[in-house]
N, CA, C and O of each residue as an XYZ file, in Angstrom:
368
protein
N      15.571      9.026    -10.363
C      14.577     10.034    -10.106
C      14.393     10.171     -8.596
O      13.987      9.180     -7.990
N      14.660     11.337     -7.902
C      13.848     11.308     -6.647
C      12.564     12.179     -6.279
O      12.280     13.288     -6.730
N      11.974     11.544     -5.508
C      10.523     12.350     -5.133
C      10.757     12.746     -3.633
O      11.648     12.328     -2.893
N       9.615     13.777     -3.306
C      10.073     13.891     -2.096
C       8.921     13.406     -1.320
O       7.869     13.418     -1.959
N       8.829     12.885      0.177
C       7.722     12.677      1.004
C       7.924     13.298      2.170
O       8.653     14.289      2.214
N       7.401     12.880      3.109
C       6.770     13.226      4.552
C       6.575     11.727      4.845
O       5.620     11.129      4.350
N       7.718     10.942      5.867
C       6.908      9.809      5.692
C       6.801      9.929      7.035
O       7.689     10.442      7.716
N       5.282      9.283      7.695
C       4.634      9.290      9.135
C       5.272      7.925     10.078
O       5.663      8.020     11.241
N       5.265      7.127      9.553
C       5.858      5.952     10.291
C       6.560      4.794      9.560
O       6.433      4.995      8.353
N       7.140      3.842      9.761
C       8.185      2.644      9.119
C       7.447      1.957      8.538
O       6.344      1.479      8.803
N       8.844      1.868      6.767
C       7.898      1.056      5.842
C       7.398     -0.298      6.648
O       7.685     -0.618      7.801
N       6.388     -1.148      5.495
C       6.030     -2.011      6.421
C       6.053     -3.529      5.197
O       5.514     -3.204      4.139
N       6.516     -4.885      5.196
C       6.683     -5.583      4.063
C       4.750     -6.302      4.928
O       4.321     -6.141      6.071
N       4.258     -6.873      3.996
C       2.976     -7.764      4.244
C       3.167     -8.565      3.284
O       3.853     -8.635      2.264
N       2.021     -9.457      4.114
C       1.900    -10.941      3.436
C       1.330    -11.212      1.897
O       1.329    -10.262      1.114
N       1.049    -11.969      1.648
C       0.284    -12.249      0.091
C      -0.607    -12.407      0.205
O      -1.165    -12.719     -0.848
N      -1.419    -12.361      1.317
C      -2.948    -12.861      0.784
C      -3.955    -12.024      1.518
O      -3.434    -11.264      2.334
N      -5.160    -11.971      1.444
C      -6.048    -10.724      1.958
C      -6.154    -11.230      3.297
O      -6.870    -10.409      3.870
N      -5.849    -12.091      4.076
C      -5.712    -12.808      5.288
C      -5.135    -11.645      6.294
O      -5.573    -11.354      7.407
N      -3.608    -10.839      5.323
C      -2.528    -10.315      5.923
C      -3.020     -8.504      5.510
O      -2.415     -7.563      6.023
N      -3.811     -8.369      4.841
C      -3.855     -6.676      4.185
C      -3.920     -6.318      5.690
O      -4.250     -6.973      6.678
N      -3.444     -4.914      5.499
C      -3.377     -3.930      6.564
C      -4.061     -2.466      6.060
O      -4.156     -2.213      4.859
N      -4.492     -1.604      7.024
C      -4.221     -0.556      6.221
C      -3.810      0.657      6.399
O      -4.285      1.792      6.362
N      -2.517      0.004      6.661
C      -0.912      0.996      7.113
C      -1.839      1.874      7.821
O      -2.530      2.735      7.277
N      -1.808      1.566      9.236
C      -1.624      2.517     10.417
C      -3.260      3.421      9.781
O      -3.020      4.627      9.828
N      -3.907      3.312      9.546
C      -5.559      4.069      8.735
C      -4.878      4.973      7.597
O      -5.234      6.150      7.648
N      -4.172      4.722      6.807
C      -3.241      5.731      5.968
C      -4.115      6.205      4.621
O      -4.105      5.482      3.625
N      -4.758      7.272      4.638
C      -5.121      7.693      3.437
C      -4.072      8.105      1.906
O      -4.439      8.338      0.755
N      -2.492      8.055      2.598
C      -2.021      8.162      1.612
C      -0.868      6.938      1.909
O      -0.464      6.762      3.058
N      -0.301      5.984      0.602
C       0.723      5.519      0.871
C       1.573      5.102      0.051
O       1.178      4.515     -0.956
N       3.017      5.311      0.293
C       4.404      4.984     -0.880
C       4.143      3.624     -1.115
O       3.857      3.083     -0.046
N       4.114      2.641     -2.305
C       4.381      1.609     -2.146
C       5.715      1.786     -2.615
O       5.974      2.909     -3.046
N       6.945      0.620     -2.635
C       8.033      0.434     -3.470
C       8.160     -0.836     -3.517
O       7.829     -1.499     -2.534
N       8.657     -1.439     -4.645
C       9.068     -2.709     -5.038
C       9.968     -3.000     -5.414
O      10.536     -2.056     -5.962
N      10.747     -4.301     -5.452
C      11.942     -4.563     -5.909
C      12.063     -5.794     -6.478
O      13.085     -6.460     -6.643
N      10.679     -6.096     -6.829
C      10.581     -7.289     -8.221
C       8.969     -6.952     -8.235
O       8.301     -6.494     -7.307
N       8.550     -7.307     -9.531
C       7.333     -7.317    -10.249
C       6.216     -8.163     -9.235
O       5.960     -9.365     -9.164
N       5.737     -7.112     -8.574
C       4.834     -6.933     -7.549
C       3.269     -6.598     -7.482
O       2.980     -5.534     -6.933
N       2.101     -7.488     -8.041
C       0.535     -6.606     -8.017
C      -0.274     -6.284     -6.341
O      -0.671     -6.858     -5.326
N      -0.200     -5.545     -6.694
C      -0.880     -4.616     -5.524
C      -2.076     -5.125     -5.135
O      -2.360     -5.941     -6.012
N      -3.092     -5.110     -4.179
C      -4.262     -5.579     -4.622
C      -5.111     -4.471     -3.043
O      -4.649     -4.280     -1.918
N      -6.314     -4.023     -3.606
C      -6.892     -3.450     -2.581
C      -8.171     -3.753     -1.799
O      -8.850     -4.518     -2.484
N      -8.740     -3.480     -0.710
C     -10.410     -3.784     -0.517
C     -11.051     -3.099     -0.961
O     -10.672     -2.314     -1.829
N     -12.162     -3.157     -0.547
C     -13.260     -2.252     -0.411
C     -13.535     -1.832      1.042
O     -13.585     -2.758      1.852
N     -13.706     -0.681      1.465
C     -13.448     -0.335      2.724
C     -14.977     -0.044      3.622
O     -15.440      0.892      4.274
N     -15.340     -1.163      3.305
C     -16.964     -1.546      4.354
C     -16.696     -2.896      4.947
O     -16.333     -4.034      4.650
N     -17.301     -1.690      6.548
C     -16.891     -2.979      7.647
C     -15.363     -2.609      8.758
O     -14.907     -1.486      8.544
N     -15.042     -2.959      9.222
C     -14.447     -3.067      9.999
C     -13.040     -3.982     10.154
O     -11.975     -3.912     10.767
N     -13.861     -5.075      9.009
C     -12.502     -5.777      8.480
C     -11.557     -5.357      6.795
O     -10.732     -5.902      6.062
N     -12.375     -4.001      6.861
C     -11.532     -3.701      5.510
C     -12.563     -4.546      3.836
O     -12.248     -4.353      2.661
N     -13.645     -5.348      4.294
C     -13.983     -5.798      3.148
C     -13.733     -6.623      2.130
O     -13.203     -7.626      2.608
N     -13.821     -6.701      1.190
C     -13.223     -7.751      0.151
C     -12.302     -7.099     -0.975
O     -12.108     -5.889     -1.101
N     -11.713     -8.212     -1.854
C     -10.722     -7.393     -2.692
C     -11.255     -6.773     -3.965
O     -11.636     -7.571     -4.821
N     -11.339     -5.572     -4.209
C     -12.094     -4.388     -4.787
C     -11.182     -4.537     -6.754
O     -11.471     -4.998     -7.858
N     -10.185     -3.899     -6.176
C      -8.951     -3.467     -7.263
C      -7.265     -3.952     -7.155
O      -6.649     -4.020     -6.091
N      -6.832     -4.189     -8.188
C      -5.595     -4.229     -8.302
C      -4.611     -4.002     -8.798
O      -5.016     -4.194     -9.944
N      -3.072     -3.605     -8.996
C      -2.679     -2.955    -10.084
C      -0.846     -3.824    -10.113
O      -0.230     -4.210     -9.119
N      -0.515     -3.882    -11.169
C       1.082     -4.390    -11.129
C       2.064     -2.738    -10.560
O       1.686     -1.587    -10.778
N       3.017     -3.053    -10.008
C       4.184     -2.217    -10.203
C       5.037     -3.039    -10.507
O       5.001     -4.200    -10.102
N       5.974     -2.556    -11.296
C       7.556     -3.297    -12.312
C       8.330     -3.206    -11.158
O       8.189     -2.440    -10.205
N       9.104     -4.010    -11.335
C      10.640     -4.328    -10.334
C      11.331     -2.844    -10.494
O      11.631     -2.154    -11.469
N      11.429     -2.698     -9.207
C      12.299     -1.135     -8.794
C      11.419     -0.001     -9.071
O      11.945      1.111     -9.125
N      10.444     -0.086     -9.213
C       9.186      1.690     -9.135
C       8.517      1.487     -7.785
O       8.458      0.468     -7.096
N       8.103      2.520     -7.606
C       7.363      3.185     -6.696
C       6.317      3.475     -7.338
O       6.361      3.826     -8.517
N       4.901      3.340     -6.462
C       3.348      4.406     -6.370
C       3.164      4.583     -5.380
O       3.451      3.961     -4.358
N       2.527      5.691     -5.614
C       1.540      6.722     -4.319
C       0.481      6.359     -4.415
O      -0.160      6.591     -5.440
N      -0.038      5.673     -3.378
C      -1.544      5.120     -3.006
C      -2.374      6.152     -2.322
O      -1.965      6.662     -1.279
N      -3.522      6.491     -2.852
C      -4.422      7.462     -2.183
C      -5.934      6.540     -2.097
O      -6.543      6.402     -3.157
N      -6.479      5.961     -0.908
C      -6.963      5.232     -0.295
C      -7.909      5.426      0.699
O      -7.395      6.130      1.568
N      -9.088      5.123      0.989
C      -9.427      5.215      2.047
C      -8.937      4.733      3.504
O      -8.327      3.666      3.567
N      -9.139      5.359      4.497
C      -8.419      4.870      6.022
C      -8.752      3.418      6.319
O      -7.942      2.555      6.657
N      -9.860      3.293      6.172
C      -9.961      1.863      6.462
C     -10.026      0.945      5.046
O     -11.029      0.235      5.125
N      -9.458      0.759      4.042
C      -9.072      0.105      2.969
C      -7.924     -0.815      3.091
O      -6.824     -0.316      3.325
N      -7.978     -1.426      3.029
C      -6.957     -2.298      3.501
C      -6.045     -3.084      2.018
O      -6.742     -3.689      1.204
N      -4.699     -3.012      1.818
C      -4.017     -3.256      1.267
C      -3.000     -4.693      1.158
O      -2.378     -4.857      2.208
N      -2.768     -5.555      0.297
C      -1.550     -6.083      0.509
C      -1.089     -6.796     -0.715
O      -1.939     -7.129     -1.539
N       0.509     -7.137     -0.975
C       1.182     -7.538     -2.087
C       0.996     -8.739     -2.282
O       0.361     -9.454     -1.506
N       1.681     -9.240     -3.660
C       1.340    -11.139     -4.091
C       2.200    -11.065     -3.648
O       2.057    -11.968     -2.824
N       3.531    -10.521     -3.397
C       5.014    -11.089     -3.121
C       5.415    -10.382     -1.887
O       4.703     -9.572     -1.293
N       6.902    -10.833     -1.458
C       6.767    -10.198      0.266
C       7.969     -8.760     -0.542
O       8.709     -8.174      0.248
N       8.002     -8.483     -1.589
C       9.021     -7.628     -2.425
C       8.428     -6.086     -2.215
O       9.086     -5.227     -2.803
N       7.756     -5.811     -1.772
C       6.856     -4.790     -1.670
C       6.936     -4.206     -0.308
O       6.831     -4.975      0.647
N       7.143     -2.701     -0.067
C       7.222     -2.136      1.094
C       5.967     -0.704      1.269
O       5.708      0.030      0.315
N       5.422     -0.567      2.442
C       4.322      0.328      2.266
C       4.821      0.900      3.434
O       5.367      0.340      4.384
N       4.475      2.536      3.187
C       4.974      3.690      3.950
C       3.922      4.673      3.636
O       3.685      5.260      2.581
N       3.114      4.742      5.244
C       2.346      5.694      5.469
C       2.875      7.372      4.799
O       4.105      7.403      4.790
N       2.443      8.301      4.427
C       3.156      9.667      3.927
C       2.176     10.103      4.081
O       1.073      9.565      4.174
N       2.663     11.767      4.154
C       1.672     12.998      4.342
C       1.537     13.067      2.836
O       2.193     12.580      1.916
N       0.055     14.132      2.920
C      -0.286     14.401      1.683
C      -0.756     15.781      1.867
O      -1.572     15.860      2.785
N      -0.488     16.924      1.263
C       0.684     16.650     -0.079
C       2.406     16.097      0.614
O       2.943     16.578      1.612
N       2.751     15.408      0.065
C       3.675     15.114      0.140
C       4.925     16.190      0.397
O       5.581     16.039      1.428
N       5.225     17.137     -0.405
C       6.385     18.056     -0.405
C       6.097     19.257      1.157
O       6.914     20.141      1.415
């Protein structure tokens, strides 16, 4: 399957633990992709440090999601299998 994006700057791999979340460059929108069975995990975006961990979700080995996020929400994977790429939105 391909999709199309707009991507703004280089994917980015992060750490496992909320120590390491980022939140890709203030990215309100972002590609994740994985390449083994990867849970996502997000903040809550109060504060300055991005907050505490809010939500989380699995992606399967080899899919992609589109993260739509607040700018200062801060993101990061259990595994280092996971790549995040700022994108325009709409995407096409």
């Amino acid at each position: 399957m391909a999709i199309e994006i707009r991507p703004i700057n280089a994917g980015v791999t992060l750490g496992d633990s909320a120590g390491v979340a980022s939140d890709i460059d203030n990215a309100k929108t972002v590609l994740i992709s994985a390449t083994a069975d990867t849970t996502i995990t997000t903040t809550t975006a109060s504060g300055r440090d991005g907050g505490y961990p809010a939500a989380s979700f699995l992606i399967p080995e080899n899919n992609m999601v589109v993260l739509h996020k607040d700018p200062m929400q801060k993101v990061f994977a259990s595994t280092s299998n996971a790549t995040f790429t700022k994108i325009a939105y709409p995407r096409g």
